[in-house]
N, C-alpha and C positions, 0 to 999 in steps of 0.2 A: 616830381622834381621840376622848378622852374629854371629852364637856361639865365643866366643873368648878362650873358655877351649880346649885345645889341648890335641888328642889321641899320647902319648907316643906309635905309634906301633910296632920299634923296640923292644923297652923296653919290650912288652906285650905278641908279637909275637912269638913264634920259630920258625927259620928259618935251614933248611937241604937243604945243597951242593948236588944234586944228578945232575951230568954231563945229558943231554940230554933230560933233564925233560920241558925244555923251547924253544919255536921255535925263533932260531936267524934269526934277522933279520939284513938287510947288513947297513952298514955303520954304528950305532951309538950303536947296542946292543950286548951283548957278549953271553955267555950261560954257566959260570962258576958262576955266584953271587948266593946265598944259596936264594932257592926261599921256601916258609911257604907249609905246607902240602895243604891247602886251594888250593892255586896256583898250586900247582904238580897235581891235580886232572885235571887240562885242555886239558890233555894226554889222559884221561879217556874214552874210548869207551865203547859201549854195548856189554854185555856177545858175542854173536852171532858175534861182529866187528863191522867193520864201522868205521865213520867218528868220530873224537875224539865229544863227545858228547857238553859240554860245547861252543867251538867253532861253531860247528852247529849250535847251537840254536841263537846265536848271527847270525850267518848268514841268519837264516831264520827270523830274526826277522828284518833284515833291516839295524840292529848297527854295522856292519863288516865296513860299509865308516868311521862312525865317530872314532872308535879304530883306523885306519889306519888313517886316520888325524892328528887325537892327538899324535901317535908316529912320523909319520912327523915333526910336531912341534916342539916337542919334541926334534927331531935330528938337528934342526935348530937354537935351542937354544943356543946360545953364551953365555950367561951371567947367572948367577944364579937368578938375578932378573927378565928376560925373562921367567925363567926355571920357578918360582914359579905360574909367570901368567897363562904358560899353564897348568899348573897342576891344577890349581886354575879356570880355566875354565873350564877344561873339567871334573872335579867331577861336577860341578853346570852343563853343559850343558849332563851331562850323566844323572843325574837325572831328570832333567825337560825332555826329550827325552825322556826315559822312561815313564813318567806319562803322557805327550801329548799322546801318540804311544795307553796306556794303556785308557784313558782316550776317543780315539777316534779321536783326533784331528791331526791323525797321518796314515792317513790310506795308505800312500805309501811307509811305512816301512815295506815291508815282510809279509810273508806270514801267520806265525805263530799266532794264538789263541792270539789276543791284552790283554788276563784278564793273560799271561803266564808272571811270575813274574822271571823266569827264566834267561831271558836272561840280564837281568839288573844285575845280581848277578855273571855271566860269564863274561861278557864283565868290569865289574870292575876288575874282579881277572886277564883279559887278561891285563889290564894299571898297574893295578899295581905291576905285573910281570914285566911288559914294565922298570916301574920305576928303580925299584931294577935294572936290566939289562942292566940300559943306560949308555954307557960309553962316557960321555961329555969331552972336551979338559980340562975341569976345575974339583975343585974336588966341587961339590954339596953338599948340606944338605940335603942328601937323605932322613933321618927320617924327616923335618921339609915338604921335597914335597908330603912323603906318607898322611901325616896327614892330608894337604889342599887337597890332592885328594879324601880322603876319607871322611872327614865332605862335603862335597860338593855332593858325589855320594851317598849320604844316605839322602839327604834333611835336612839335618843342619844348611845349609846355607840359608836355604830359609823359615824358619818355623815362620816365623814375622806373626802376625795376624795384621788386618787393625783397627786405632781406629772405638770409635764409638760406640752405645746402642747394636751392633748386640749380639747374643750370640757365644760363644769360645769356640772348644772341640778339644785338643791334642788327638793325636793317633798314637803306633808306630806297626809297624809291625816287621817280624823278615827274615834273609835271610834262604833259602833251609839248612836243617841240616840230618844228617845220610847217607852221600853222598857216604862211603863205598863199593866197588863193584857193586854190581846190583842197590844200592841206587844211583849211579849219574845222574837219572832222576829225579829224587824227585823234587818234588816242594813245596810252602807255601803257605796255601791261607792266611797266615795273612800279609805278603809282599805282595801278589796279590792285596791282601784288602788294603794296605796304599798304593800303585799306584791308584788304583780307587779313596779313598778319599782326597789325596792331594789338597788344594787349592779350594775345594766342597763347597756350600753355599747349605745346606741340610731345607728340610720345615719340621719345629716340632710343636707340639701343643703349644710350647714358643715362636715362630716364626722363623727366618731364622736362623741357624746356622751356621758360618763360621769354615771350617777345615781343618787342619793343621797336615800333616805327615810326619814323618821320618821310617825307616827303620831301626831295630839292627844286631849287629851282632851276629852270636852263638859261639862266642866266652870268657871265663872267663874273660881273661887279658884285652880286651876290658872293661869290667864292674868293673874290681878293678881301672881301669882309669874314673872310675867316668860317662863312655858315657851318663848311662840313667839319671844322676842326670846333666850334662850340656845340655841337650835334655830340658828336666822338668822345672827343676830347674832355668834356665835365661828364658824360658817362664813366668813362676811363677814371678819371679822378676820386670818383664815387668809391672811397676803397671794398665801404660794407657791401654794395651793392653792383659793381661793376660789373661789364657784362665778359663771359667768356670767350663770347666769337663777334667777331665785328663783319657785315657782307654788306656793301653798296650791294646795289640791284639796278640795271639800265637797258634801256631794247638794243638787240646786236646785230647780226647778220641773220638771214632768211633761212629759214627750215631746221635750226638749230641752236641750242644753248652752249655756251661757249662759260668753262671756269677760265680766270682768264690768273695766266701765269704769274705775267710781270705788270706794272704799271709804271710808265715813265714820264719825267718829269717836262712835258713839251707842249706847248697850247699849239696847236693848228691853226684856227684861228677863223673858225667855222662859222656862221656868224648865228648867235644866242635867240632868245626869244624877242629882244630888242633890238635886233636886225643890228645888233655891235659885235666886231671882229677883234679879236685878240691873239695873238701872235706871238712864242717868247717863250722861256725857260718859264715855268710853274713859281709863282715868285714865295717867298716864308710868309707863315702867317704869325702875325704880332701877336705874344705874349704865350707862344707855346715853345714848347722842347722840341725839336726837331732834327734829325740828321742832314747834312747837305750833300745827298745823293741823289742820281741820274737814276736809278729804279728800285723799285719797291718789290720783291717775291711774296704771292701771296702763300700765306701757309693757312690755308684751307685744307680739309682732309678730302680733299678731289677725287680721291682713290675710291671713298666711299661714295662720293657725288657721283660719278662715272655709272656708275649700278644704277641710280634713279629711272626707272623707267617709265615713261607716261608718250605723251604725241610725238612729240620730238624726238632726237636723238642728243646724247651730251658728250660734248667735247672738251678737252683740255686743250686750250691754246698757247703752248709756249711761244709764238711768235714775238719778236719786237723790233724796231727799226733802230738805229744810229747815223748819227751826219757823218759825211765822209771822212772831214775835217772837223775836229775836237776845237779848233781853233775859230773856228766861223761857223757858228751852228746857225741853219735857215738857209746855207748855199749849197748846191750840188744834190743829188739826189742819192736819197737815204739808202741803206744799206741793212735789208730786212733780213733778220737770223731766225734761225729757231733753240739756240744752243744757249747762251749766260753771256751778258753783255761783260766785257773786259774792262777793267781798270780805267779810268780814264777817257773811257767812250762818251758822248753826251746822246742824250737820248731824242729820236726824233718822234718816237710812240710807243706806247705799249701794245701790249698784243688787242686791248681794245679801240686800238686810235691814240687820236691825241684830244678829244675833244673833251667835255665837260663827265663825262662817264668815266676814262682813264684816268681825270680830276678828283673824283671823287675818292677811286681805291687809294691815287696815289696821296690825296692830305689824309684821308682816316687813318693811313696805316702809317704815315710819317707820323703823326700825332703819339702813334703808337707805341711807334719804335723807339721816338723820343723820350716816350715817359716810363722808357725801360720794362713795357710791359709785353717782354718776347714770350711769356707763358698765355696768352689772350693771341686766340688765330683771327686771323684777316684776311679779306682776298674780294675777289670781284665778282657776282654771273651776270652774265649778256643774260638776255632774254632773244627768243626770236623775234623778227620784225613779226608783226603786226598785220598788218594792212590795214586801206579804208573802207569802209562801208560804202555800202550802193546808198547813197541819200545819207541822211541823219544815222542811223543806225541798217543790219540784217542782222536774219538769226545764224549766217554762215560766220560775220562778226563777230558779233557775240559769243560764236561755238569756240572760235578761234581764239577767244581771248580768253576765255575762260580756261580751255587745255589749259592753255601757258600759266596760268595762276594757280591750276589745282599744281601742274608738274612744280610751278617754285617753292609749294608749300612742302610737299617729297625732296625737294634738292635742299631747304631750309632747314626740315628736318635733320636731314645725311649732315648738315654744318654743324650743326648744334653738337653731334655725337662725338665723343672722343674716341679720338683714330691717331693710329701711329702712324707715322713718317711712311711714306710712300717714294720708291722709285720711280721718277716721272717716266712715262713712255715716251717711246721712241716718235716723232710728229714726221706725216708724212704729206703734210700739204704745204703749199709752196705760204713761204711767210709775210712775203706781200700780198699774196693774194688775201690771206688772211688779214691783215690790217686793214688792205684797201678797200675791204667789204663790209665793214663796222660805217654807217651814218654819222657822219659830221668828220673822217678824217681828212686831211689836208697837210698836202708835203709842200704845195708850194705858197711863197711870200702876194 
């Protein structure tokens, strides 16, 4: 199934001239076109030096032939309708490449830790630098080739589920975020985890489960363009085919998985992978069905998630904040519950923050609830933090990321299953503490 909502990523984007930020290449690319902070990061070495990090990783991972492919083609390109193909290829085959590789079914690509989500999030930003940069005999729609490159290389293009009795469970993961300085090794196990479940036919107590991922980005502009509600939202519409359980997936707080309760409708205001801060009530996305509510309940069967057992432990977070004043949301400090937000309260976070994560549960499942599809369960899990690696990668790394993707595929499983209504328990941890331990929240202006 092809999405047909297009990312605006000029539009959404900022884009900064910095002379030398980009490696030229001969004949068809320049190094003066304004490249996004995201992409300037591909210069990025480790404290100590070395080899620009980003590019590495893509080398050890095997993908260094198909980026030099694709800007070959690219430079080959004659015509603008040539030009769209390649680009329109090589997101779809940068994607699937990545999830074979990730998947196993790739094992002569490199050297690098197959569960590293990494290098799929580098060698994107290396084409899409490439893009911006190519200077063709003709003049191009450069924003209309970013957008086919990029719905393609996040699995957009390819999130069709098969008809049929089987059962259907969407899931998105999110790319590396807090890349700043010593951060540009960082990794995601919730992108690690939508590489492993892409195209998965998972055994649940309901029987096989067919699954279906994409990838976000951590970026705002991206999500006031609608991504997670065109992600969702044309799955959902898909009547032969739609999916029965819908789960974002995002990294949470330390030593623990977190299903997370509520989602509420509040940007923090953290600032993205374009070092841009947004601030403000979660605003509609154009051209969908949607309720105008302060939170979202996930109806996940958590009851059954709770049971999963593997490294971690798993928790149900009903926590969530509210402004003092309904009347002035942004002033005074929040007022974090564990109990069902009242009437009329505006929301300062959900029980996973307020940032691009509590985003995502909260458009998927507005998307949802607007298109009256209360029978199709939805809800959020945190993943545990992560850490960094000592250098480029370890195998303590590695071990640590890996847990957390085998345990999401058990907790994705337990979603997929049909489970009856469950009586939440009773939460005994303090509910700020909870919010304020999720990455990227932010109470104050």
């Amino acid at each position: 199934m092809r999405l047909t909502a297009l990312l605006p990523l000029l539009a959404v984007v900022p884009l900064v001239a910095l002379p030398g930020t980009a490696t030229a290449a001969s004949g068809c690319f320049g190094t003066t076109a304004p490249l996004t902070v995201e992409e300037q990061r591909l210069t990025a070495t480790l404290p100590a030096g070395g080899p620009a990090v980003g590019p590495e990783l893509v080398r050890l991972a095997g993908l260094d032939p198909l980026v030099a492919e694709v800007k070959h083609d690219l430079c080959a390109a004659r015509t603008p309708r040539r030009a769209e193909r390649v680009v329109t290829r090589a997101g779809d085959r940068l994607w699937r490449t990545a999830v074979d590789r990730a998947q196993g079914r790739r094992p002569d690509l490199g050297t690098l830790d197959r569960f590293d989500d990494r290098p799929l999030y580098w060698a994107r930003l290396q084409l899409s630098s490439a893009i911006r940069q190519w200077t063709p005999s003709f003049s191009p729609d450069r924003a209309a080739l970013l957008k086919a490159f990029d719905r393609g290389s996040r699995g957009l293009d390819d999130a069709g589920f098969p008809l049929g009795k089987t059962r259907r469970l969407m899931v998105s993961g999110f790319d590396p975020f807090q890349l700043d300085g010593p951060g540009i090794t960082i990794s995601n196990p919730a992108g690690a985890s939508a590489l492993q479940l892409d195209g998965r036919v998972l055994d649940t107590p309901s029987g096989p489960a067919v699954v279906q991922a994409v990838s976000f980005p951590v970026v705002w502009g991206y999500f006031d363009e609608g991504i997670v509600e065109s992600a969702y939202g044309t799955a959902l519409r898909d009547r032969a085919r739609r999916p029965d359980v819908l789960m974002t997936i995002s990294q949470g707080r330390p030593g623990r998985f977190d299903v997370e309760r509520w989602a509420g409708a509040w940007r923090g205001g953290f600032p993205d992978n374009n070092n841009v801060s947004v601030t403000g009530g979660v605003p509609p996305a154009a051209g969908w069905p949607q309720p105008d509510v302060q939170f979202i309940e996930t109806t996940l069967p958590y009851a059954r998630m709770l049971g999963v057992t593997g490294a971690y432990p798993v928790n149900f977070n009903q926590a969530f904040c509210v402004w003092p004043d309904p009347a002035h949301p942004g002033t005074g400090t929040p007022v974090c519950r564990s109990d069902a937000p009242a009437p009329g309260e505006i929301a300062a976070s959900g029980g996973g923050g307020n940032y691009l994560s509590n985003e995502s549960m909260f458009r998927s499942n507005r998307v949802r609830v607007g298109l009256g599809l209360t029978s199709v369960a939805g809800g959020h899990l945190h993943t545990p933090v992560l850490g960094q690696p000592t250098g480029l990668t370890d195998p303590a790394f590695e071990a640590r990321r890996q847990a957390i993707v085998t345990q999401v595929l058990g907790l994705t499983s337990a979603a997929a299953s049909v489970s009856s209504p469950a009586a939440a328990p009773r939460s005994t941890e303090s509910p700020r503490a909870a919010v304020e331990s999720v990455p990227g929240t932010v109470f104050t202006r």
